[in-house]
C-alpha positions in Angstrom: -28.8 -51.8 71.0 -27.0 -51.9 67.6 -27.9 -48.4 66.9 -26.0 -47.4 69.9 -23.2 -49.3 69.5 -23.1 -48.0 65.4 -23.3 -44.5 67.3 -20.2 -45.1 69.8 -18.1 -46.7 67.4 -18.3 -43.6 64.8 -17.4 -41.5 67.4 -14.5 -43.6 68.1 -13.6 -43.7 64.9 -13.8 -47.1 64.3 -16.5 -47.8 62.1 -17.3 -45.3 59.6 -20.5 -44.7 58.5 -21.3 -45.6 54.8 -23.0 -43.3 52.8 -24.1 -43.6 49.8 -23.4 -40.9 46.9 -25.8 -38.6 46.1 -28.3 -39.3 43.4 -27.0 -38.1 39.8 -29.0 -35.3 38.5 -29.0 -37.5 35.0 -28.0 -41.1 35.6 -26.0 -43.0 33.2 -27.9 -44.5 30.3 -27.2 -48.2 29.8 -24.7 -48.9 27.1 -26.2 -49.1 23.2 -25.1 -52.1 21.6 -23.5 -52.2 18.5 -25.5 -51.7 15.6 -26.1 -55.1 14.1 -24.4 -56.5 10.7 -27.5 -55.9 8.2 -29.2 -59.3 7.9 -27.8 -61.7 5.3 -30.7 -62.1 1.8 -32.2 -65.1 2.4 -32.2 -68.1 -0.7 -33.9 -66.8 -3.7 -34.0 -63.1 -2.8 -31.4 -62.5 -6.1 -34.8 -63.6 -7.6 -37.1 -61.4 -6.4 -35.2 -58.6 -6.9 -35.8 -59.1 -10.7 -39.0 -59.6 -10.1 -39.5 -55.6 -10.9 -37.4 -56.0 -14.7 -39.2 -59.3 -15.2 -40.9 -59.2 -18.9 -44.4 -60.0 -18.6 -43.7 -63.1 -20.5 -41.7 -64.8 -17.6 -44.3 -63.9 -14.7 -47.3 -66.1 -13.6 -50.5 -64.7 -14.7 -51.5 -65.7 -11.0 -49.4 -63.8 -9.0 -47.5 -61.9 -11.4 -44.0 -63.7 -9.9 -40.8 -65.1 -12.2 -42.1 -68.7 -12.7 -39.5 -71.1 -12.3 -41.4 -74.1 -14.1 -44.2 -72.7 -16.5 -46.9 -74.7 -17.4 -49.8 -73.6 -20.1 -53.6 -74.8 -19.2 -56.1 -75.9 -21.9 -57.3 -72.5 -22.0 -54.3 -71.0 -23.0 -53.2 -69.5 -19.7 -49.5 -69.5 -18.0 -48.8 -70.1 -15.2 -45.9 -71.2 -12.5 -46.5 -75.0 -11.9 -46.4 -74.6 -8.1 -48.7 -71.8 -7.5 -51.4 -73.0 -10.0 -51.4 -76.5 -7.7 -51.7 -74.3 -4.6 -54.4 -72.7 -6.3 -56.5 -75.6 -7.6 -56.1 -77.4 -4.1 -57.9 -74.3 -2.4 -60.6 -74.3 -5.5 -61.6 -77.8 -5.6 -59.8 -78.5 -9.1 -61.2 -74.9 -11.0 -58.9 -73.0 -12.8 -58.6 -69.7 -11.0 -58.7 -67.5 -14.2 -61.9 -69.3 -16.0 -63.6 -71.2 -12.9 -63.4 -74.1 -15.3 -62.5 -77.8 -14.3 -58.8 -78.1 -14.5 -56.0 -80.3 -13.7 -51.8 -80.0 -13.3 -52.2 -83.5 -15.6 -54.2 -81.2 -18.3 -51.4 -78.7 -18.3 -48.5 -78.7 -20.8 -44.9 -78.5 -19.1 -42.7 -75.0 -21.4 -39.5 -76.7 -21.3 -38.4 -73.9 -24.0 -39.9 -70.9 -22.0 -38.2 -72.2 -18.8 -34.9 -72.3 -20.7 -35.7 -68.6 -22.0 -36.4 -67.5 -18.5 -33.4 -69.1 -16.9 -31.1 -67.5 -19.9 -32.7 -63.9 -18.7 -31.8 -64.6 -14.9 -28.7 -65.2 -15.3 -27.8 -62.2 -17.8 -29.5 -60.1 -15.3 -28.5 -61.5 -11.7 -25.0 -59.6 -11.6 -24.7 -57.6 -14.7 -21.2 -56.0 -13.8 -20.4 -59.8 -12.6 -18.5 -62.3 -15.4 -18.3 -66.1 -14.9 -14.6 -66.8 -14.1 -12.4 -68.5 -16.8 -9.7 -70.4 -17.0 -6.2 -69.2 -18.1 -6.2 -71.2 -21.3 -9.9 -70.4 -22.4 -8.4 -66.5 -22.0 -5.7 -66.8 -24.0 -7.9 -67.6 -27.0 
């Protein structure tokens, strides 16, 4: 039998017996890997961190955001032009602020308010930060 055999060839010394090592009291814990870079801020996120400076002026009365293209309804009300269509597209066409009837066609574009806001953004994106210039406009 193979036992047998395993048996007569230890004692000849020509098979050793494997053993295996004895159980660690605390086995090694896998390897941790490296901590990983700290994720990159994703398009627009220079944006909403000013959201929290933002005069009141600049935000949608809808969601209180930085608008990007304001618009002003019949009723006096300012919002951002995308979030005031997702609104009226879940409230069949009613303003969300008067439940009135209302349309994006009924709303005024704010070219000069737009302008405004765009000026504050980029005085406050990088505050420390100056546009680069070029040797001869330095020199002036």
């Amino acid at each position: 039998s193979l036992a047998s055999w395993r048996e007569a060839a230890a004692v000849a010394g020509i098979v050793e017996e494997q053993r295996l090592p004895p159980p660690a009291e605390n086995p090694p814990r896998p390897p941790v890997p490296a901590e990983a870079p700290p994720p990159q801020p994703k398009k627009g996120a220079v944006l909403g961190a000013l959201l929290s400076d933002a005069p009141s002026p600049y935000c949608c009365q809808l969601d209180h955001q930085l608008m990007m293209d304001p618009v002003r309804s019949p009723y006096g009300h300012v919002f951002d032009r995308a979030t005031l269509a997702r609104e009226l597209a879940s409230r069949a066409g009613q303003c969300p602020l008067t439940g009135q009837t209302l349309s994006l066609e009924h709303c005024e574009r704010l070219p000069d308010l737009r302008k405004q806001i765009q000026v504050w953004v980029r005085g406050h994106q990088n505050p420390g930060r100056r546009k680069p210039q070029l040797a001869s406009a330095a020199m002036r």
